[in-house]
N, C-alpha and C positions, 0 to 999 in steps of 0.2 A: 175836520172833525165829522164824524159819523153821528147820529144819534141813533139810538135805541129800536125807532122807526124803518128811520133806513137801514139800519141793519137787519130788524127782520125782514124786510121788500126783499134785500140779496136772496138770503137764506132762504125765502121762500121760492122764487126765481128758480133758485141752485137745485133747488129739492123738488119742484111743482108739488108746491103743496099749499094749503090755505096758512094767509098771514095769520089767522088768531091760532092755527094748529101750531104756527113757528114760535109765536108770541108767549103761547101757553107753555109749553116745554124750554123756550129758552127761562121763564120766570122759573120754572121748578130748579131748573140748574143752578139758577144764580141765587134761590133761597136754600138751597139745599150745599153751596158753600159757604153762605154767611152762616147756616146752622153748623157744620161740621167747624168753620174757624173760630170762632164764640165758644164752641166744646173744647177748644185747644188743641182739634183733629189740625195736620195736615191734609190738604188736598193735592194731589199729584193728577197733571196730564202729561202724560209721558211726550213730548215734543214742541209742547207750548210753554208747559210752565208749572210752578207752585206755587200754593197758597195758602201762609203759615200764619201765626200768630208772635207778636213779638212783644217787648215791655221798654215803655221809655222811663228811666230812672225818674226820683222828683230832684226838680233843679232851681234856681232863683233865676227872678228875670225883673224887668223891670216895669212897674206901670207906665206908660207914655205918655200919658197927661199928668202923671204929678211925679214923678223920677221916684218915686217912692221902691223899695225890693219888695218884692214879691213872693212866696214860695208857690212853683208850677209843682201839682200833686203828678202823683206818677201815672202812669196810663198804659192801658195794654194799645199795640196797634195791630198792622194788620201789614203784612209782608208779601211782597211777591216777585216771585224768581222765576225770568225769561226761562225756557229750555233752549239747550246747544239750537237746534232747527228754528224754533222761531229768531233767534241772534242772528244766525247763518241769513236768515230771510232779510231780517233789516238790515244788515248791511251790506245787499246786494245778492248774497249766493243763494242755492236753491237747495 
């Protein structure tokens, strides 16, 4: 697992550029797609991926500690779909 950190180290590395310069702009990106999927926008990177907005119906379940049913309310979530090229990567091709 990478975290947050070492990902901006690469980034920064890759770019010679200062970590808070990599840090600052990777955060605008990543609040600037929870803003656009929250609005119901999709977000598209053409070769990596998207990032859509979706609804889970409301469903029953059950309490764990008392068997009792439950109603789960319904929930929007949050979707996201590899592109062809990043798939092609993970499973070996380039």
């Amino acid at each position: 697992m990478t975290t947050k950190t070492e990902f901006v180290e690469r980034v920064a590395e890759k770019l010679n550029k200062p970590k808070t310069h990599v840090s600052e702009v990777l955060d605008s990106i990543l609040e600037t797609v929870r803003d656009e999927v929250a609005a119901g926008n999709d977000v598209t990177f053409v070769g990596f991926g998207a990032f859509s907005q979706g609804e889970r119906a409301e469903r029953q379940g059950r309490n764990p500690s008392t068997g009792e049913t439950i109603t789960i309310a319904a929930a929007k979530t949050v979707k996201f779909s590899a592109g062809k090229a990043f798939k092609d990567q993970v499973n070996g091709g380039k």
